[in-house]
C-alpha positions, 0 to 999 in steps of 0.5 A: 799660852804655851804653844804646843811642845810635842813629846818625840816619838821613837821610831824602831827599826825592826825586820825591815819594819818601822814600828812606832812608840809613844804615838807613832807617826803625827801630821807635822813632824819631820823625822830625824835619825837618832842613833838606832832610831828615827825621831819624830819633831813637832813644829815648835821643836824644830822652831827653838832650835833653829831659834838657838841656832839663828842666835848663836850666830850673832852671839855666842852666849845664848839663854833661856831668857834670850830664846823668850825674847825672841820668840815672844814666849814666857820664860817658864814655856821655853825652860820647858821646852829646852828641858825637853829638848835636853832630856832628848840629847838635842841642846845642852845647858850648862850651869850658867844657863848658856844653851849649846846646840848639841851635834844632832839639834844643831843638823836639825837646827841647820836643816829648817835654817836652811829650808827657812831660807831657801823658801823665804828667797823663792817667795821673793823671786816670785814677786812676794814682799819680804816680809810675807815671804819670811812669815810664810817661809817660817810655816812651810818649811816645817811640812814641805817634803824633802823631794819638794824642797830638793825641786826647789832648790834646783829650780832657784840654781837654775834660775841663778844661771840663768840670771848670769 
């Protein structure tokens, strides 16, 4: 089944006013600046580029084939997911079918890791197992807002602190 790969939507800037194009404003979408324009990114968007980024660090080729696996999606749904995404300037694949994160999807990529972490070590502190923490993390860190994710950043510095 392919998961849900949602179109990006252009977001303008206009007299001080936020127009949208192709949809507009969706539930589940983080908004990233892209040029002159902000870009709206689904969930499953977000989640092959922190995919690409995760294993880029244990290798330096990564592919399709590579994404699928670790993702437990077939090969035809992540070559049109990366498709998009090159289409859209986020991941660059070269005739050999490595995928490099281009400087936009790697800030992305960079952005969800590290919600992806931070929330996965909240959970933890809290008394959560590791593995719920990582699963639960992995859906969060997808719809918390930047405040709420900034407040929680500074209650774990705190808490680090305060273990000294």
């Amino acid at each position: 089944m392919w998961p849900e790969f949602d179109k990006y939507a252009a977001i303008s800037y206009n007299s001080g006013v936020i127009s949208a194009a192709a949809g507009g404003f969706a539930y589940g979408c983080t908004y990233f600046s892209k040029g002159s324009a902000i870009v709206a990114m689904k969930e499953s968007g977000q989640m092959y580029l922190e995919t690409i980024l995760v294993l880029s660090k244990k290798s330096s080729a990564v592919r399709a084939i590579d994404v699928a696996e670790h993702m437990n999606y077939s090969k035809p749904s992540v070559s049109r997911a990366l498709h998009i995404l090159s289409n859209n300037g986020f991941v660059e694949i070269d005739k050999n079918g490595y995928i490099t994160l281009n400087p936009s999807g790697r800030s992305i990529a960079e952005n969800i890791l590290e919600r992806h972490e931070t929330i996965t070590r909240l959970l933890v502190s809290i008394g959560v197992s590791e593995k719920t923490a990582v699963e639960d993390a992995c859906r969060v860190e997808h719809y918390i807002s930047d405040e709420t994710f900034e407040a929680i950043k500074r209650s774990i510095g705190r808490g680090a602190s305060r273990a000294k």
